[in-house]
C-alpha positions in Angstrom: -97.6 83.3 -101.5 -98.2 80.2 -100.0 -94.1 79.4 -99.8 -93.6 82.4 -98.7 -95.7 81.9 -95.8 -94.2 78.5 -94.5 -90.6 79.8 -94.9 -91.6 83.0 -92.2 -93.0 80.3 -90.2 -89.7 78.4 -90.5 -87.8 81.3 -89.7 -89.8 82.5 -86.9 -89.5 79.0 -85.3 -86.0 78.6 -85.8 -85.2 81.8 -84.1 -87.6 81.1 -81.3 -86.1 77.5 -80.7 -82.7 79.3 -80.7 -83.7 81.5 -78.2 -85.1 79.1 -75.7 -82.3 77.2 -75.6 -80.2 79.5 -73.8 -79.5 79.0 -70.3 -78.7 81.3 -67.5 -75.1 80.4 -65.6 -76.7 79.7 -62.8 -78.1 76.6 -64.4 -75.1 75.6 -65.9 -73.5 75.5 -61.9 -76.1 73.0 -60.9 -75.0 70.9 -63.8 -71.5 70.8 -62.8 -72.1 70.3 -59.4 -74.3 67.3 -59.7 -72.0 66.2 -62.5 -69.2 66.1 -59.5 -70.8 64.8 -57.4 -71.6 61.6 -60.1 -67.9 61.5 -60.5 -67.4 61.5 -56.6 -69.5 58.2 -56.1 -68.2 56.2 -59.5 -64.5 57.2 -58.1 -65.1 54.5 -55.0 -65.8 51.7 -57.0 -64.5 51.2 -60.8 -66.9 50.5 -64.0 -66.1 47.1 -65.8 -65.5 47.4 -69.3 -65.0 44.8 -72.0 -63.9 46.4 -75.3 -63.9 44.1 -78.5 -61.6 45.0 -81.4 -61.7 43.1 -84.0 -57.8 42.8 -84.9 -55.1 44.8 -84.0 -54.8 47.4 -86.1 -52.9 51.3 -86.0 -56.8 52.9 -85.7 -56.8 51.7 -81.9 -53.7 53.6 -80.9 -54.7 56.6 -79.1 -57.0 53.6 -77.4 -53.7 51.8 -76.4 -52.0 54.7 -75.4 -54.7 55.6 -73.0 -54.1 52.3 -71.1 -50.4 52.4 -71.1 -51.1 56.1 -69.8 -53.4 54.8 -67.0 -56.2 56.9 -68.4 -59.3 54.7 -68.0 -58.1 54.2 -64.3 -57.9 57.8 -63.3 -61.6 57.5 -64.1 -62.5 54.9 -62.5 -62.7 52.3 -65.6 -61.7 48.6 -65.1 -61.0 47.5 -68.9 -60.2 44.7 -70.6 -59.1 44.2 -73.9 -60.2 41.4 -75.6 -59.7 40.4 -79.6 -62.6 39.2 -81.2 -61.5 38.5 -84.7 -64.5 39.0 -86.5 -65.9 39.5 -89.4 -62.6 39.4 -91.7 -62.1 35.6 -90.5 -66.2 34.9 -91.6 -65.5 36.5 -95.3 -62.5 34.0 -95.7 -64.3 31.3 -95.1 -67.4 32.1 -97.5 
């Protein structure tokens, strides 16, 4: 009885914790326009960015194409590319 109990209880907070996170679209409009705005005043002067990879490798190409594609400056991203060579260098020397 007792299991039974704490499950309706799950249930019924579940479904109301569903519920309440609906919004109207009127909400969602003030989102997006404040959002714009953000991107508005970042477009004027660009982010620096210092990515570390640790070697080359074929996992960082949509990365690289993105920067041959001018990606990270249409969004106002200044990035530099710098290899780290990491931890597979520390294992060969242990």
């Amino acid at each position: 009885m007792k299991k039974r109990i704490i499950s309706i209880t799950l249930i019924l907070a579940m479904a109301a914790a569903s519920l309440l996170a609906c919004t109207s679209k009127e909400e969602s409009k003030e989102t997006t326009s404040t959002t714009d705005t953000k991107k508005e005043e970042t477009a004027s002067k660009p982010v620096k960015v210092t990515l570390n990879e640790v070697a080359h490798s074929i996992f960082y190409a949509p990365m690289y194409v993105a920067i041959e594609e001018g990606y990270f400056e249409e969004e106002g991203i200044d990035l530099t590319l710098v290899t780290g060579f990491g931890d597979n260098f520390l294992v060969q020397f242990l």
